[in-house]
C-alpha positions in Angstrom: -153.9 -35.3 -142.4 -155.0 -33.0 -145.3 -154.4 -29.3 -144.6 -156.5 -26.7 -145.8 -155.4 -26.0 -149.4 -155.9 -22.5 -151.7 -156.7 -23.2 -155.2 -153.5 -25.1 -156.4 -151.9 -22.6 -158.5 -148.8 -23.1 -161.5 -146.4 -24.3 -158.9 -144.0 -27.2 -158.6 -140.7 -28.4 -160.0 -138.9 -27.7 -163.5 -139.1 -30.8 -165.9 -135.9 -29.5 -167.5 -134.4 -29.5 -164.5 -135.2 -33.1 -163.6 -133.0 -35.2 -166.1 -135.2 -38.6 -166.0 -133.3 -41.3 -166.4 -134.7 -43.5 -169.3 -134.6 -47.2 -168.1 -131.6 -48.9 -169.9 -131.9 -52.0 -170.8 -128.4 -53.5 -169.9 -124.8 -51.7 -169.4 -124.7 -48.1 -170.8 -122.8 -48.5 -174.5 -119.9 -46.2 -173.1 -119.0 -48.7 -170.1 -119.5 -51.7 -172.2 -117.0 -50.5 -175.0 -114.6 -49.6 -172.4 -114.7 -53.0 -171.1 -114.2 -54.9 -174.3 -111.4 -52.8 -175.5 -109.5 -53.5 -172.8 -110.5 -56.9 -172.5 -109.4 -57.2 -176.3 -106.1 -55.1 -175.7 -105.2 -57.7 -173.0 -105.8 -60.4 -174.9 -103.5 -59.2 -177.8 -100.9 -58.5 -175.4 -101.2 -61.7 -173.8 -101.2 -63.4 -177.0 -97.9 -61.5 -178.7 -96.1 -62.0 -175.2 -96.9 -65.8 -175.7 -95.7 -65.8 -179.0 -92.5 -64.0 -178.3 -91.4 -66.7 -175.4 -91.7 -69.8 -177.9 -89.1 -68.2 -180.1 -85.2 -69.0 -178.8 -83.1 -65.7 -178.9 -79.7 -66.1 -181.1 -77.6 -65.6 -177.4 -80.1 -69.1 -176.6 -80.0 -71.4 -179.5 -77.4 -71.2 -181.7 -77.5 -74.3 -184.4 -74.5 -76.6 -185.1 -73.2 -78.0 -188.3 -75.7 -81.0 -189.5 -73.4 -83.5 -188.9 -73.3 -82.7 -185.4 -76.7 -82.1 -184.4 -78.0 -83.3 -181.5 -80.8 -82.8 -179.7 -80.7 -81.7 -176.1 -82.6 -83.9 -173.0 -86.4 -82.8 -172.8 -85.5 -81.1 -169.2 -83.4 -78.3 -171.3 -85.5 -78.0 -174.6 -89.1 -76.1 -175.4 -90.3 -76.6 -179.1 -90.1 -73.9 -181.5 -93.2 -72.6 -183.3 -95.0 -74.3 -185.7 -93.2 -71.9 -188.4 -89.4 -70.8 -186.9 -87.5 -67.9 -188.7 -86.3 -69.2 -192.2 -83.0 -68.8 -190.9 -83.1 -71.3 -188.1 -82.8 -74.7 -189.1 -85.7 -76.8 -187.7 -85.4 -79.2 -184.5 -87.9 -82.5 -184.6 -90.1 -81.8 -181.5 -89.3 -83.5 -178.6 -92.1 -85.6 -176.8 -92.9 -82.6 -174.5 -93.1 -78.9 -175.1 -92.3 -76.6 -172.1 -91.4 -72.6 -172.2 -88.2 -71.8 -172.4 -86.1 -70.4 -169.3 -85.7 -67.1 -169.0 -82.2 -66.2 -170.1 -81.0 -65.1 -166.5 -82.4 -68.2 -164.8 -79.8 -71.0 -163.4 -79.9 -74.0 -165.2 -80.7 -76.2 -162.7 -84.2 -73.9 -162.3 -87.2 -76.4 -162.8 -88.6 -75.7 -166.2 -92.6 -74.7 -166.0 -95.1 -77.6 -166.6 -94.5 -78.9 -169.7 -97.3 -79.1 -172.5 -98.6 -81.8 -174.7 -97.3 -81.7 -178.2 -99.9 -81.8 -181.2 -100.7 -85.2 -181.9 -99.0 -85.7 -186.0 -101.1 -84.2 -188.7 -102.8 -81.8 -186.6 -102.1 -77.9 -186.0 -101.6 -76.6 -182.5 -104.4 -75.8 -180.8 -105.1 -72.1 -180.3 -103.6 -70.3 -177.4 -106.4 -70.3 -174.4 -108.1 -66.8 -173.8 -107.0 -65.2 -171.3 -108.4 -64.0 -168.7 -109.7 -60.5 -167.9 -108.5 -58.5 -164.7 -111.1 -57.9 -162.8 -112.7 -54.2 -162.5 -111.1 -51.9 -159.8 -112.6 -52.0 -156.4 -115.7 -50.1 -155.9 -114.1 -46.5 -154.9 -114.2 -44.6 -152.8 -116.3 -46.7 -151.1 -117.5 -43.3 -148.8 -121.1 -43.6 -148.0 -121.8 -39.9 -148.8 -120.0 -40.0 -152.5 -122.7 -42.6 -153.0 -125.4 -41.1 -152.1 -124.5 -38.1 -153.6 -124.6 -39.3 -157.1 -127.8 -41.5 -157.1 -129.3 -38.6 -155.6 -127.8 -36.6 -158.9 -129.5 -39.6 -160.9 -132.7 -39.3 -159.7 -132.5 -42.3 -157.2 -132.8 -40.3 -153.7 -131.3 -41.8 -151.0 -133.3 -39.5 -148.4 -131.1 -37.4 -146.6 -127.3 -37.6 -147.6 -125.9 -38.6 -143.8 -122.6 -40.3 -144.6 -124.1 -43.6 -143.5 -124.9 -46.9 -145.5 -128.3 -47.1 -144.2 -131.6 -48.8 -145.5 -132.6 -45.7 -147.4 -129.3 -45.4 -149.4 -129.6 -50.0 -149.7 -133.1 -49.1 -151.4 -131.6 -46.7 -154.0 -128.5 -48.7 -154.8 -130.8 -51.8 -155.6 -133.6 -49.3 -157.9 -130.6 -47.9 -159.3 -129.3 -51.7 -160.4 -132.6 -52.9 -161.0 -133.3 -50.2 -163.7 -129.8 -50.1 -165.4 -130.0 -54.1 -165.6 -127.4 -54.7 -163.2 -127.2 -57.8 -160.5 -129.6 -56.3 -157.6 -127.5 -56.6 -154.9 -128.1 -53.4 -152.8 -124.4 -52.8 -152.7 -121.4 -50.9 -154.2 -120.1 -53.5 -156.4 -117.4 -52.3 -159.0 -120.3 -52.5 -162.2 -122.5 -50.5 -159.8 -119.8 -48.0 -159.1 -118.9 -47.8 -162.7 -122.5 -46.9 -164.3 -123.1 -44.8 -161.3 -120.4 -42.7 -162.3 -121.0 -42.6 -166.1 -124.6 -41.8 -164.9 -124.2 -39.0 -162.5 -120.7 -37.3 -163.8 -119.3 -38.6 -161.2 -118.6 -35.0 -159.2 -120.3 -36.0 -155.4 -118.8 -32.9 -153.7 -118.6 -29.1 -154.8 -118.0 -25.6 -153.4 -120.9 -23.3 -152.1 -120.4 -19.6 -151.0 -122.8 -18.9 -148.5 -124.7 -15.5 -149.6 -126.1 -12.7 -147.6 -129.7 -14.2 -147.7 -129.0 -17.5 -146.3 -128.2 -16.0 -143.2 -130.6 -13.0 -142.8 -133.7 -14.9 -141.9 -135.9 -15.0 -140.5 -134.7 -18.4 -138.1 -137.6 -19.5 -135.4 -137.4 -21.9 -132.5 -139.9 -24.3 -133.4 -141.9 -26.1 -130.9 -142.9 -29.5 -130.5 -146.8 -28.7 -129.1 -149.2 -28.0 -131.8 -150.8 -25.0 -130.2 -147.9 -23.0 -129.5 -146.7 -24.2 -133.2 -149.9 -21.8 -134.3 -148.8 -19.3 -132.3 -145.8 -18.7 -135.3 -146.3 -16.5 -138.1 -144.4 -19.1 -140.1 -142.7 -22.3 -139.6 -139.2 -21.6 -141.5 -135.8 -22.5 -140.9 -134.5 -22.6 -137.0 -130.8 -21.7 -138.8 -128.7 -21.3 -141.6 -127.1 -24.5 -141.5 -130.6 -26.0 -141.3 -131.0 -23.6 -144.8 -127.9 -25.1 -146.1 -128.8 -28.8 -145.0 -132.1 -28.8 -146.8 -130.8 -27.1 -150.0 -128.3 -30.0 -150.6 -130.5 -32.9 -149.1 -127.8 -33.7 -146.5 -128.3 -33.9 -142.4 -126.6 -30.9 -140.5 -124.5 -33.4 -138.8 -122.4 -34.1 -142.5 -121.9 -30.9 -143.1 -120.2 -29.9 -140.0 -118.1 -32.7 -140.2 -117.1 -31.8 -144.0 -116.4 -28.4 -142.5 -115.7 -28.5 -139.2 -113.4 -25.2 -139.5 -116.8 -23.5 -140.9 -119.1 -21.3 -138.5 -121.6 -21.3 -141.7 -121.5 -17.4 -142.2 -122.2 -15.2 -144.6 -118.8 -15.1 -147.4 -117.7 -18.9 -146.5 -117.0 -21.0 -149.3 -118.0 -24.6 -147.6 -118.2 -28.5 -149.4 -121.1 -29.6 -150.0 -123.1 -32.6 -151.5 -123.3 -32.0 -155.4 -126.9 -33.0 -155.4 -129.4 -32.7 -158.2 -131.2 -29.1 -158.0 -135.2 -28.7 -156.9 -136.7 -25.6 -156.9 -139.9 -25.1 -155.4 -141.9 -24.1 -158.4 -142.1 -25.8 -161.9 -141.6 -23.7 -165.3 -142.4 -26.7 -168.2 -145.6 -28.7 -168.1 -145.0 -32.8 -166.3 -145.2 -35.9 -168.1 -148.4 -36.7 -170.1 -148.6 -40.2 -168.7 -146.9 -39.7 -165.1 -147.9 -42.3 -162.3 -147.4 -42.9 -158.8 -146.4 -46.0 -157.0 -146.2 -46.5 -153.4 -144.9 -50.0 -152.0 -146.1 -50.2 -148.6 -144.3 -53.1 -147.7 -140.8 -51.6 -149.1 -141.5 -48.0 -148.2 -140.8 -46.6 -151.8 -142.2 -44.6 -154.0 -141.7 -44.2 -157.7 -143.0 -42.0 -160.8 -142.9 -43.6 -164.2 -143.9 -42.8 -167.5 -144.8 -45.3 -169.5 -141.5 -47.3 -169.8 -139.3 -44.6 -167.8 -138.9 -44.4 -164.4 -138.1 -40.7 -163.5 -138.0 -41.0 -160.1 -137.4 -43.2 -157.0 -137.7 -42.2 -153.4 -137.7 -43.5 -149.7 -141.0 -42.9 -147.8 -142.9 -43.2 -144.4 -146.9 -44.7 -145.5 -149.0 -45.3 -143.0 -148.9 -47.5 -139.5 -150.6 -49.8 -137.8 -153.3 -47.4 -136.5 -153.8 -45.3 -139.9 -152.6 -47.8 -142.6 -151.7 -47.0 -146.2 -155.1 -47.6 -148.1 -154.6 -49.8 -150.9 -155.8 -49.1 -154.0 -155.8 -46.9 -157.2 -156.7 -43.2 -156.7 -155.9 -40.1 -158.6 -154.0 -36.2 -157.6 -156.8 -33.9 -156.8 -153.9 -30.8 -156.9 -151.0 -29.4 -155.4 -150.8 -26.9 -152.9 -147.2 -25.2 -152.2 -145.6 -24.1 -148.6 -149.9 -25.0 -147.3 -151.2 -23.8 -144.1 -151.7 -27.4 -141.8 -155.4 -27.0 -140.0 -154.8 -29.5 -137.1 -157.9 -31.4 -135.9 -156.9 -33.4 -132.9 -159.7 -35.6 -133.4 -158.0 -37.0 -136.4 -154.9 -38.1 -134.7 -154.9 -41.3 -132.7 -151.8 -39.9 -131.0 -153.5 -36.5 -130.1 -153.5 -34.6 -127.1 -157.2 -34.7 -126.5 -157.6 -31.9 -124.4 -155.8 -29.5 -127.9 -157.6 -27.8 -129.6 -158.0 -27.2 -133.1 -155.4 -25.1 -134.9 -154.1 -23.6 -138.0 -149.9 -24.1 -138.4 -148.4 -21.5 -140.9 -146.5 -22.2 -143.6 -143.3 -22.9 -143.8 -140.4 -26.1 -144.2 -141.0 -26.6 -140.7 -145.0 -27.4 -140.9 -145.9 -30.5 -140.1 -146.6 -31.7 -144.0 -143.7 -29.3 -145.0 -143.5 -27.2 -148.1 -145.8 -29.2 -150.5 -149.0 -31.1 -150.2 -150.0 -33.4 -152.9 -153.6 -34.1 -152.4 -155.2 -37.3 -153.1 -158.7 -38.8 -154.2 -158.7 -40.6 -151.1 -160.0 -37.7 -148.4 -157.8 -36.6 -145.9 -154.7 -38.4 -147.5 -152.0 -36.5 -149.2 -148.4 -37.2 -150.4 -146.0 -34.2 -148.7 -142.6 -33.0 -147.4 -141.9 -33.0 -143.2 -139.8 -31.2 -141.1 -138.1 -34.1 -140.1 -136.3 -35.8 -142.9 -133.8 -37.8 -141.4 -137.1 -40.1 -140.1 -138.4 -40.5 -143.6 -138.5 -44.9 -143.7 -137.8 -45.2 -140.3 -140.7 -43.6 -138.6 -144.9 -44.2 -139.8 -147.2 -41.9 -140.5 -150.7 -40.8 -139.9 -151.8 -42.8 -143.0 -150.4 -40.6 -145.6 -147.2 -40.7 -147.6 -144.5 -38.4 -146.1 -141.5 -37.6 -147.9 -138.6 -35.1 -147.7 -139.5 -31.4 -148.8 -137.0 -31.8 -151.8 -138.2 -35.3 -153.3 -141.8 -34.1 -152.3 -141.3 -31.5 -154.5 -139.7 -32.8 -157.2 -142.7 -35.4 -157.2 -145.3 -32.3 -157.7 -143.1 -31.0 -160.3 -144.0 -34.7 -162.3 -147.9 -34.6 -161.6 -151.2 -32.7 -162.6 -155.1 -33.3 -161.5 -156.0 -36.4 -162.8 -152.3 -38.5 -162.4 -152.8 -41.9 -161.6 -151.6 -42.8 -158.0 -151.5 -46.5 -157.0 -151.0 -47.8 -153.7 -150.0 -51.8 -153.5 -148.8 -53.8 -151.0 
């Protein structure tokens, strides 16, 4: 439903403030070199050990006089290397060529499998490559870390909840899909590695709760329409609803990563180290921004050109007011808008309501940001209720939380292409 809207004014959300991830085309350089220096330090230090076992120590092998050289049964001997110390006389090689025993081992210890001798003429083949450890287990494996840092990266999970839900599945496997990485919609160890080169890999900070957070105004918002009007504005019911919504995580988290905390005015509480939106933008958006919405996965995206700079969960449409397909444009955007509600417009609708005018506020029914559309009476815009974003439908339009609705109007400008598929 499209609210009333003044003329959209120099609003929105700081480019410089938004760092848009440019979309790598494989493993970021600092992971990869990582990897193959200590692939290559293994490999050394596999190699040298190797090398060190095939020599005999003096306490081992000492040689006899010539006369009285024999050689020992193939059970008790291993081969020395192709070039033994000039001072060690050298032994024919026996038909088989198995490691020494280590020096404390009994004697009648079964020597390791033995292996096949160079065939005469012919140099030893090359020791085999070993093998490289695999990557430590994707840690710490906590939902909310996770979600923490693709939020940080631009890749918003929703709300961060704690929980590994659909929302966070859809992030994980845009994050993968733009960094080149297997799309798996989980927290592999790669993942988890480029995740944390990609974010800083902080998910948690401290906040002290000010003054202002807690002086209000707080409401008790209601669920009917008309007594919603009624309010000279629609803002926060509490603090901790405050504090939720300015680090994009559900009341419920925060309490439990507190739950000494009475979320007063002087507190110094953990929260979600999530990527800063304020409500209006200071530096001019993309020149080529656009909009995608996938109807069928619920996602939204803004690219430029070859740069996605940002992906986000969304509710589009339902059954009885579906997405409409197609390519359309942004008319303007209209900050913390008055909601005129017209009954008539809402399949759902209380018929006997009548029409009304909700005030501003993060608890109005299209939240602190409308994004209107080409298409009339459709808008992209924030809610009040952001732990139903992909979960719930909508009246036709694309709903979104208040802070990735507003990071999407910081990105846009009359005229930004908008595409709706299937």
């Amino acid at each position: 439903m499209k609210p009333a809207m003044d003329k959209p004014g120099g609003s929105g959300r700081p480019a410089s403030s938004l760092v848009p991830p440019a979309r790598p085309r494989g493993r970021p350089a600092g992971i990869r070199a990582v990897l193959v220096s200590a692939a290559l330090l293994l490999a050394a230090a596999t190699g040298s050990g190797r090398q060190a076992q095939a020599v005999p120590q003096p306490a081992q092998l000492q040689a006899p006089p010539p006369a009285q050289l024999q050689a020992p049964p193939p059970s008790e001997l291993q081969a020395p290397p192709a070039a033994p110390a000039p001072s060690r006389p050298s032994l024919a090689p026996p038909a088989q060529n198995p490691p020494p025993p280590p020096p404390t081992a009994a004697p009648q210890s079964p020597p390791p499998p033995p292996q096949n001798p160079p065939a005469p003429g012919e140099s030893p083949a090359a020791p085999a490559a070993p093998t490289v450890p695999p990557l430590p287990p994707a840690s710490p494996q906590e939902a909310a870390d996770v979600q923490a840092l693709l939020d940080r990266v631009n890749f918003s999970p929703g709300v961060v909840d704690g929980a590994f839900g659909e929302n966070t599945r859809k992030a994980l496997a845009g994050f993968q899909e733009a960094h080149d990485l297997p799309v798996t919609g989980q927290v592999d160890p790669l993942t988890w590695q480029n995740l944390l080169a990609a974010s800083g890999g902080k998910p948690w900070t401290e906040y002290t709760i000010t003054a202002d957070d807690t002086k209000g105004p707080f409401y008790e918002i209601p669920a009917d329409m008309e007594a919603k009007a009624k309010l000279p504005a629609l803002g926060y019911e509490s603090p901790l609803q405050l504090l939720a919504e300015r680090f994009h995580a559900s009341e419920k988290l925060l309490h439990a990563r507190n739950p000494q905390a009475q979320f007063v005015a002087g507190e110094t509480i953990q929260v979600p180290n999530v990527r800063q939106v304020p409500e209006r933008r200071t530096a001019s958006p993309p020149a080529n921004a656009r909009i995608v919405v996938s109807k069928s996965r619920l996602t939204l995206t803004v690219d430029n050109g070859d740069d996605l700079l940002f992906f986000a969960p969304v509710s589009a449409g339902s059954e009885h007011d579906p997405l409409p397909l197609g390519n359309w444009k942004v008319l303007g955007v209209s900050h913390r808008p008055v909601f005129h509600y017209n009954p008539q417009l809402f399949w759902d609708a209380n018929p006997k309501n009548a029409k009304a005018a909700i005030a501003p506020g993060p608890n109005n029914p299209v939240g602190l940001v409308w994004i209107d559309l080409s298409k009339e009476h459709y808008g992209i815009h924030g809610t009040p209720d952001p732990e139903k974003i992909g979960t719930t439908y909508s009246h036709g339009c694309v709903r979104m939380t208040n802070w990735d609705a507003l990071t999407v109007a910081g990105l846009v400008k009359p005229g930004t292409a908008v595409v709706f598929e299937p």
